[in-house]
Structure formats: C-alpha cells, structure tokens
C-alpha positions in Angstrom: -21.1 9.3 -6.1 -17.4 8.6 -7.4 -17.8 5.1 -9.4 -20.9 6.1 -11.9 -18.8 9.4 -12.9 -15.6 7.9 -14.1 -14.9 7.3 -17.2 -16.0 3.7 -18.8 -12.4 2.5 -19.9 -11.6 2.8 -15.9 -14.5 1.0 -15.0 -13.7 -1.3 -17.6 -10.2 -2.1 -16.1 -11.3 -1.6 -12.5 -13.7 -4.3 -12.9 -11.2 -6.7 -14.8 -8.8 -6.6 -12.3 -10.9 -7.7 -9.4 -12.7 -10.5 -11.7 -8.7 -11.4 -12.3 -8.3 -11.3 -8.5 -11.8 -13.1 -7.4 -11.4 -15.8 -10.5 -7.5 -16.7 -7.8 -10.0 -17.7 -5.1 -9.1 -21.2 -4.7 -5.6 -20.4 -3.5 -6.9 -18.9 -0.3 -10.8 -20.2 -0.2 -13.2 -23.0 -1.5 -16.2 -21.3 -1.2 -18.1 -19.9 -3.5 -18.0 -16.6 -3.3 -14.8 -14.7 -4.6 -12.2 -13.9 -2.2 -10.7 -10.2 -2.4 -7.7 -9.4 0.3 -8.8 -5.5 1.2 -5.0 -4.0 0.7 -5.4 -5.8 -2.7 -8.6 -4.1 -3.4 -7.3 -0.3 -2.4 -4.6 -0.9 -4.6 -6.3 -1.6 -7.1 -8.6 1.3 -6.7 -6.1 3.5 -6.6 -4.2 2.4 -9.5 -7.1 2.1 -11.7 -8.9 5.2 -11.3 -5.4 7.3 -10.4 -6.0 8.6 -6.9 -3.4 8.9 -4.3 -3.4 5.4 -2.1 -3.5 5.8 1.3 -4.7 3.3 2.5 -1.4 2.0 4.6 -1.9 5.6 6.7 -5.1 3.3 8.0 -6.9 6.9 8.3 -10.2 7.9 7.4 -9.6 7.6 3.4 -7.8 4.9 1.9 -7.5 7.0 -1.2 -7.7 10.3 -2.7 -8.0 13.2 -5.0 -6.5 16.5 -4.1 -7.6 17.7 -7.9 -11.2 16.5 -7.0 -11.3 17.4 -3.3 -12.3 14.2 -2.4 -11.8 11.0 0.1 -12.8 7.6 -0.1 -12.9 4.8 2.2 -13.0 1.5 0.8 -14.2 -1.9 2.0 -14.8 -5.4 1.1 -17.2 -8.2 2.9 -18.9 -10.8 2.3 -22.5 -11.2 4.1 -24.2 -8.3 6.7 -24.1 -4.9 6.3 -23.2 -4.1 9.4 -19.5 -3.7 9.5 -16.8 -1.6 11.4 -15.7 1.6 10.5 -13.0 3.0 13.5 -11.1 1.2 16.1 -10.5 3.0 19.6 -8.0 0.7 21.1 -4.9 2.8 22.3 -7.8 5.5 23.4 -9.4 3.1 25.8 -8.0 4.6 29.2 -10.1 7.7 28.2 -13.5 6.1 28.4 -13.1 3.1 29.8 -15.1 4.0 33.0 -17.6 5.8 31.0 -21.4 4.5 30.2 -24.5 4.8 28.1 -24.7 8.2 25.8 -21.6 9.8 28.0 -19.6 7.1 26.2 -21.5 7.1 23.0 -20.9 11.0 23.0 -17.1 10.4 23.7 -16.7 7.8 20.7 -18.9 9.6 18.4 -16.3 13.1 19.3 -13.4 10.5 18.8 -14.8 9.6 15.3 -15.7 13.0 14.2 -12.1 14.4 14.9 -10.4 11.7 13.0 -12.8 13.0 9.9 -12.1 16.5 10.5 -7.8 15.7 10.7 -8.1 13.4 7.5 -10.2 16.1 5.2 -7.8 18.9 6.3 -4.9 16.8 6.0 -5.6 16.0 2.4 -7.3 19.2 1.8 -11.0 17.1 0.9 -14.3 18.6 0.7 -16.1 15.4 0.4 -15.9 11.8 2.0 -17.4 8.4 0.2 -17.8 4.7 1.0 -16.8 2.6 -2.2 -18.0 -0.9 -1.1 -17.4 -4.0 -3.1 -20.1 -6.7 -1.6 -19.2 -10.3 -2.4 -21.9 -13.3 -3.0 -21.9 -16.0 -4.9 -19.5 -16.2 -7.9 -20.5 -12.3 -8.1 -19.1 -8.9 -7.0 -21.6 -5.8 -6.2 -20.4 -2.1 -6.4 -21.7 0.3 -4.1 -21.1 3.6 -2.5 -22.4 5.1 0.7 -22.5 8.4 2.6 -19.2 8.7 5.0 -20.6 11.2 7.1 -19.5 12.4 11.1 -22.0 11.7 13.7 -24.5 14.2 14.1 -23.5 14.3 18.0 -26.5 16.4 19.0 -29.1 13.9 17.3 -28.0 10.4 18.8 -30.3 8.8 20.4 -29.6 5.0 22.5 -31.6 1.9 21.8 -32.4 0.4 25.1 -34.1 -2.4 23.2 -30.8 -3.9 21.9 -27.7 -4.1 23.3 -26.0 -4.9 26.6 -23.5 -3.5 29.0 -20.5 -4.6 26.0 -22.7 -3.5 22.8 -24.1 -0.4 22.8 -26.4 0.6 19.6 -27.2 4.3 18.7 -28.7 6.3 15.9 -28.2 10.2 15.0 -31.1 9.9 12.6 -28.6 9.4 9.6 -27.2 5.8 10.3 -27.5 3.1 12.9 -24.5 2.4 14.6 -23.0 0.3 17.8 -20.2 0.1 19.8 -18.7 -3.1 21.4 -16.7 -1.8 24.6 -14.4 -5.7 24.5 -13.2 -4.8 20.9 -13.2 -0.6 21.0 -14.8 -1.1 17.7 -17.1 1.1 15.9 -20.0 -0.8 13.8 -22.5 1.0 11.4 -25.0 -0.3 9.5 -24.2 0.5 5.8 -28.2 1.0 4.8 -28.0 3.7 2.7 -25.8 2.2 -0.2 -26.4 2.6 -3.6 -26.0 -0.4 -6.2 -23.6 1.0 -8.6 -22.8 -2.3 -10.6 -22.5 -5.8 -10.7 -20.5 -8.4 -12.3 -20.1 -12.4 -12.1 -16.8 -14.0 -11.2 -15.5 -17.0 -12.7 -13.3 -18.8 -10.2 -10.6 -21.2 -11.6 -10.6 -25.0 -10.4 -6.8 -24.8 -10.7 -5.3 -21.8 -10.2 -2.0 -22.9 -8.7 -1.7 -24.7 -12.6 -2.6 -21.6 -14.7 -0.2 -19.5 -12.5 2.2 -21.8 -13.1 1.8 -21.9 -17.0 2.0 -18.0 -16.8 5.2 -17.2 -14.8 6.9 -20.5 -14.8 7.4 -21.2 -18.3 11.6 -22.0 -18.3 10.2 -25.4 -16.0 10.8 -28.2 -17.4 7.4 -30.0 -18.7 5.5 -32.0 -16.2 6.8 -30.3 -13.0 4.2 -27.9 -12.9 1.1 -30.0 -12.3 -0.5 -30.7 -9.6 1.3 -33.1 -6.7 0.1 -35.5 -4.5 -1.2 -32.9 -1.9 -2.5 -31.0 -4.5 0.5 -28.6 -4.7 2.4 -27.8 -7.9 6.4 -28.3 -7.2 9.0 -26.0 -9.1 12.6 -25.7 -9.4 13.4 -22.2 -8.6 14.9 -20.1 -11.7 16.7 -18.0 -9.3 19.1 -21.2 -8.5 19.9 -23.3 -11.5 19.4 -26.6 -9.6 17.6 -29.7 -9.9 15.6 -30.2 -6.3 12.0 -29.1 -6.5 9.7 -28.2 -3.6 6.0 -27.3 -2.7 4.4 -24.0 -3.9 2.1 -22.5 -1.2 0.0 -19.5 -1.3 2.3 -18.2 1.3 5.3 -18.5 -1.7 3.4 -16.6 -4.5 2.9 -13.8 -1.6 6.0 -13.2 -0.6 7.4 -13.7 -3.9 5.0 -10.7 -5.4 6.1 -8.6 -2.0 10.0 -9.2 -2.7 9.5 -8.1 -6.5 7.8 -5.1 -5.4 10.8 -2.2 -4.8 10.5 -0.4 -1.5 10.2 3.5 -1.0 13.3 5.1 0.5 11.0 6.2 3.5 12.2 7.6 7.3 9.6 7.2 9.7 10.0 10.3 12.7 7.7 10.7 15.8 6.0 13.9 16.8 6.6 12.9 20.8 9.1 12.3 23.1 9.4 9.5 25.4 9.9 9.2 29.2 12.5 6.6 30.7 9.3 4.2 31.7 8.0 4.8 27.9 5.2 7.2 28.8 4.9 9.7 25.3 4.2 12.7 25.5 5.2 16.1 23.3 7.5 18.8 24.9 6.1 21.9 25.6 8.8 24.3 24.3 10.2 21.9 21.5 9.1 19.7 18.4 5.3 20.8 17.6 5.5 23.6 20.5 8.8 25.3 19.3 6.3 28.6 19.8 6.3 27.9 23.6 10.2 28.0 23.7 11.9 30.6 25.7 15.2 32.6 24.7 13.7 35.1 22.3 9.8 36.2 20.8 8.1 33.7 18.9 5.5 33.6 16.5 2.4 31.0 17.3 3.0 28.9 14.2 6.6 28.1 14.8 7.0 24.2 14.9 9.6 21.8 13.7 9.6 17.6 13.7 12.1 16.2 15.3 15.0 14.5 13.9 16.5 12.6 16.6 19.9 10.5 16.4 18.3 7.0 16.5 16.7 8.3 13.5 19.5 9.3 11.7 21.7 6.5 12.6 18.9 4.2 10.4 18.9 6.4 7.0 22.6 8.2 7.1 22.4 11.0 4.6 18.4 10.5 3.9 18.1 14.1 3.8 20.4 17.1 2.4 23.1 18.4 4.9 21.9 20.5 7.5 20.4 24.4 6.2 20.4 23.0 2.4 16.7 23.6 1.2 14.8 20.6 -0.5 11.3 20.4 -1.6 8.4 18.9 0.4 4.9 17.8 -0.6 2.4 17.7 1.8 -0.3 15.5 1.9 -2.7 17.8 0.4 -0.3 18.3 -2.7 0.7 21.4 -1.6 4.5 21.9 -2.6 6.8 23.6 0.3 10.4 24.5 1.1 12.0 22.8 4.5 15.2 22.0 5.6 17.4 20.1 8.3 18.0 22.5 11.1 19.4 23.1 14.9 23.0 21.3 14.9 22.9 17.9 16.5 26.2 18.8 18.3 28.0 21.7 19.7 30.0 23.4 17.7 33.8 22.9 18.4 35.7 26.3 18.6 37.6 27.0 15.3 41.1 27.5 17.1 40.6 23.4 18.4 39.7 22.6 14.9 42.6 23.8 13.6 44.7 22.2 15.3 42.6 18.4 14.3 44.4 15.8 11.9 42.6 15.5 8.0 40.5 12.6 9.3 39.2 14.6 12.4 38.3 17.6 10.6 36.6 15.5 8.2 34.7 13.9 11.6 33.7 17.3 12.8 32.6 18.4 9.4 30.2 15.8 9.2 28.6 17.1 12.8 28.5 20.4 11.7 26.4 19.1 8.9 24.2 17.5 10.9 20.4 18.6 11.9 18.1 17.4 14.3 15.1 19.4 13.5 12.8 19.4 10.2 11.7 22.9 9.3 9.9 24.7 6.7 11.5 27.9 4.8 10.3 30.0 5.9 9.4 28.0 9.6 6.0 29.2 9.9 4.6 27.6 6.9 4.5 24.4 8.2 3.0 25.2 11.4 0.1 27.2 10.1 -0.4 24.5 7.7 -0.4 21.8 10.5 -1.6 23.6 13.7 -4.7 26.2 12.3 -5.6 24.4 8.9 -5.5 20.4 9.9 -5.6 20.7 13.4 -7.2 24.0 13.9 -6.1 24.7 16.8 -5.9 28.4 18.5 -2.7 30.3 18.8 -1.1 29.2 21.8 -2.7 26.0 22.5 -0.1 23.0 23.8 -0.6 20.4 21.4 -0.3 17.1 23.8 0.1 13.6 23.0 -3.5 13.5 24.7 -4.7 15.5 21.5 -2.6 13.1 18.8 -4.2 9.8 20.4 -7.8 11.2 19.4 -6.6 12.8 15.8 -4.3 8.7 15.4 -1.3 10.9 14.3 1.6 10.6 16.5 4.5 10.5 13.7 4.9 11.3 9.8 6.9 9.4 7.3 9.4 10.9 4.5 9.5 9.4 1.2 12.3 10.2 -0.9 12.1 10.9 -4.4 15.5 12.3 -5.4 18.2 14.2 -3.6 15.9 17.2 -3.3 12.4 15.8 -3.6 10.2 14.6 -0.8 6.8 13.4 0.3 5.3 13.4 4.2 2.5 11.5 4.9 0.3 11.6 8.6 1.0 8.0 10.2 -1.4 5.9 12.5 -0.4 5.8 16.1 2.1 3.0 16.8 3.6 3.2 13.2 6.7 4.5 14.4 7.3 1.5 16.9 6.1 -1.0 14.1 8.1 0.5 11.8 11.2 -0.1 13.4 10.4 -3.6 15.5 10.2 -1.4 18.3 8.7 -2.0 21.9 5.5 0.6 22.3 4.1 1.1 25.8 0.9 1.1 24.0 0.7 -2.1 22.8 -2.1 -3.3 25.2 -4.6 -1.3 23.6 -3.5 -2.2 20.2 -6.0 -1.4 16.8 -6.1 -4.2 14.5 -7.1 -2.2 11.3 -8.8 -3.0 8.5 
C-alpha cells in the first residue's frame, strides 16, 4: 500500500482538497454524489503527496516516485467495480481477425508490455491502484494490486460473454475485453478500504466562488440571475456590461492562469508520402544499423527535423553545445544537438558573402537535426536494453512502438541548459501540433 504509509499532514491535505473539489459539485452535477474530474484528481495526488505527475503521458502510472521505486495508477468512479484499465485502439489491425484465447493472449501480451516500458521507463519496482470510489455525499479511498496478466494462467468464461465481450481470468483478477471499444475491463475485487470521508456539497457554488475571487464587483452583481447564473463585469476590462458565468468560464479561466511549459514535442518515426509511419532502419533509433563506418549496438539519436525547429527557433543550445537532460527515471545525462541540418558551404564562398549572408550561414552551421547523448551510447543503452530490452541488433519498428504507446518524446525546458524528456502516448505528436494522423480511425480515448 502507498496511502496508509504517508504521513498524516499529507493525508490531511489530500483529503481537504478533494472535499474542496467534491463540495463544487453543483457546477457540473445535481446528483448526490460528489463529482471529481480524473486530471483534477491526479493532480492533486501528485501535488499533495509530491510524486512526479504523469498522468498526461496517459501511460501505465499517472504518477511517480523515482526515490520510492514506485508507480501508481489512479482512478475515480462512481458505481461498479468493473472499470477499464488499457485501450487498444490504434493496435486494432493486429488482432482484429483474431478470436477466443488467441486474442485474449494477444491483448493480455499488449497489456503486459506497456507495464514492462512504463516500470523501466521510470525505473519502478512496484505498481499500485489508488482508487477514490464516489457514493453519496461520501468519498472512499482504496488501493489495489496493478499487476500484468499471468498469460500462462488465463482461462475463458464461456458462460458470459459474446462474440464483442470476451471475459477471462488468470486466477488473480477477472477481466473482459469488448472487441467494439478495444477496451480492457477488470474487475477491481481485490481493493482495500483505506479511508473514508463525507462531502458536503454547496447549494450555491457559483455564489461562494463569486464572493471568493470576485470581490472588486460591485455589490449585487454576483448573485444569482434569472437562469440561475451569476453575471460579472470582467476586471480585466474596466467596463460596465456584464454577462453570464458558465462552468465552461471558471475552466478556461483557471487553464489560461495556469503558465505553460516551454515543451518541443519530436517523433521517434518517419512518415511516408501516403502517411504510413514507420522508423528508418539506419537512422533515428537505428543509427547502429547505418553504414559508412563501425558502430556500436547502442548508438541512437531522436530526430530533430525542420518542421520541428521552425515551431520552437532556438529551443535548444546551438548545435555540439552540451546541456543537461533528465530522463524519466531521474537519471541526469549529457546530450546535445548534432549532424548539421545543411551542408556546409566551402569557406572560400563564404568569404566572399556580404555581413548579413555570413550571419545567414552562421546560423545553419549552428543548426542540428539530431538529439544525442555525450557520450551517444548512453542514451541508447538506456532506451534500447534497460526500457525496451531489446537485443543488440534488433530493428526497432514502428510495429514494436504501437504495442509499448511510445512513438515520440517531449522536451521541457527548464533554463538555457536544463531539460526534461518524457515518453509520449501514440498520436501526441499529431495532437500536439493540430496535425492530421493516419491513425486517427483507431483512435484511444483515454482516461
């Protein structure tokens, strides 16, 4: 267990943000039973108890502890147990024509790998459910086992089920599959009641926010209107028109107060003209395979293409300055932009260039497209033999990212010479940017 071993204080405040949350209710919900949005509640896991959120990776743990060795996937529902755990959209084509335990046996290998990548991404020993179950004007805590499927052990249910819904056991949990939503179910039966606390929702709460971050309005226009929603005069624009405040206002509001990373999202694939992906053998996570001189297995680099650098000019240090790099499992590395972007002019042309032209080709000799590690084997021993752990001189394929979800990373930068890289879902990339993904049919909605 995770909850019952932190200290009270953080249980203390853990709890009294989510009765703060649950008591807003009425903004989205008259029921009831307290409404918690799910990124809401990883964040507040995270912050609260001071693990790494990771929850918008949409991988196996929403948060983590690299100190602790441990992973945790969070969830939030209201009523049965049985609730999903993986989606399998964008690997449909693979099993698609498959039936009974051949399938099961394919989903349950899908669903183990993406375990495996996440623990050795993050470094984690240990993976945990931390569930918070709502009822009525109440909030449970438990936790449950987050274990792979013991592939060897499953056994079908022939007596529920049809050709769509397939259920399984491996003598650990009860599970089924639903072939129309390439969803993975299990039964959550082995959780353990950790706490419990009652929530108080307000009547009002579009009046007590108002009274809380509203307070320059002039008295009266904060109550409730006609259609039962408070109207403000906006203090951004010292005007005196006043109009409706939705839930929709109070989100976006909080969103556009929040300030955003300095990320660059890159791919690990390359695309075809018809938008196939796929990953090069002799380049990008195959560099090893490259002709022209001996290699070493573990030589890899991410690419760092020019529609990329067009979107963040000057994201990174000029090309072969070193800057630090923490991976996802804390680890602290050396890497640097590599491989000019354009050929080199010969130095008797650039003589003879004007003070603006040589300033031109000074910027392309600065230019990179290629991440790499200092030294460049680091990072693929680190990638290919500890997280993917794969054998020397196996062709990673985009085959091979669509059952680990990886297809692309994304940089976070702290300061001129600091930097983060997470793993990203597959599909980030294309949503990241508003861009058109071949994939797209076989879309995941993640939870």
């Amino acid at each position: 267990m995770f909850y019952d071993k932190q200290p009270p204080e953080k249980r203390n405040s853990y709890k009294g943000m989510l009765k703060i949350i649950g008591s807003l209710s009425r903004i989205f919900s008259e029921s009831d039973v307290p409404y918690l949005y799910y990124r809401a509640h990883e964040n507040i896991f995270a912050k609260y108890f001071g693990l790494v959120n990771n929850s918008r990776s949409d991988d196996s743990a929403d948060a983590y502890s690299s100190e602790e060795k441990v992973g945790i996937g969070l969830k939030t529902w209201v009523g049965p147990n049985n609730q999903k755990v993986a989606e399998f959209g964008k690997l449909h084509p693979k099993y698609k024509d498959l039936k009974g335990i051949e399938l099961i046996n394919k989903i349950a290998g899908y669903r183990n790998e993406r375990i495996r990548v996440t623990k050795n991404a993050y470094g984690l020993d240990t993976m945990l459910y931390h569930i918070v179950k709502r009822i009525s004007k109440a909030m449970i805590i438990y936790e449950a086992a987050f274990d792979p499927i013991d592939i060897l052990n499953i056994k079908l249910d022939p007596e529920r089920g049809n050709d769509n819904s397939i259920y399984f056991t491996d003598g650990k949990h009860t599970y089924h599959f639903s072939l129309s939503k390439n969803t993975l179910y299990m039964n959550f039966d082995d959780m353990v009641e950790l706490d419990r606390f009652s929530v108080e929702i307000i009547a009002d709460p579009y009046e007590v926010l108002s009274e809380l971050l509203l307070k320059d309005i002039p008295s009266g226009t904060a109550k409730a209107s006609t259609d039962n929603s408070p109207e403000i005069s906006p203090k951004k624009h010292k005007t005196s028109y006043s109009q409706p405040v939705t839930p929709k206002d109070v989100a976006e509001a909080v969103y556009t107060s929040v300030p955003k990373k300095n990320q660059l999202c890159l791919r690990l694939y390359a695309t075809k003209p018809d938008g196939t992906k796929y990953v090069p053998d002799k380049s990008g996570l195959n560099q090893w395979n490259a002709g022209g001189r001996a290699r070493d297995a573990n030589e890899v680099y991410i690419p760092y293409l020019a529609d990329d650098r067009a979107r963040s000019d000057r994201f990174f240090p000029p090309r072969d300055k070193p800057f630090d790099l923490m991976l996802p499992n804390g680890e602290w590395i050396s890497a640097k932009v590599c491989q000019g972007a354009y050929p080199r002019m010969p130095d008797a042309e650039y003589a003879l260039l004007t003070k603006e032209e040589k300033a031109i080709e000074d910027k392309k000799r600065q230019t990179g497209k290629a991440i790499m590690s200092n030294p460049n084997l680091k990072l693929g021993k680190w990638l290919l033999r500890d997280v993917f752990e794969l054998k020397p001189k196996t062709l990673v394929t985009y085959d091979m990212l669509r059952v680990f979800n990886i297809d692309s990373v994304m940089f976070t930068k702290l300061s001129d010479n600091k930097f983060t890289v997470d793993f990203c879902v597959l599909g980030t990339y294309e949503k990241t940017y508003g861009l058109s993904d071949i994939d797209d049919e076989y879309d995941d909605d993640l939870e």
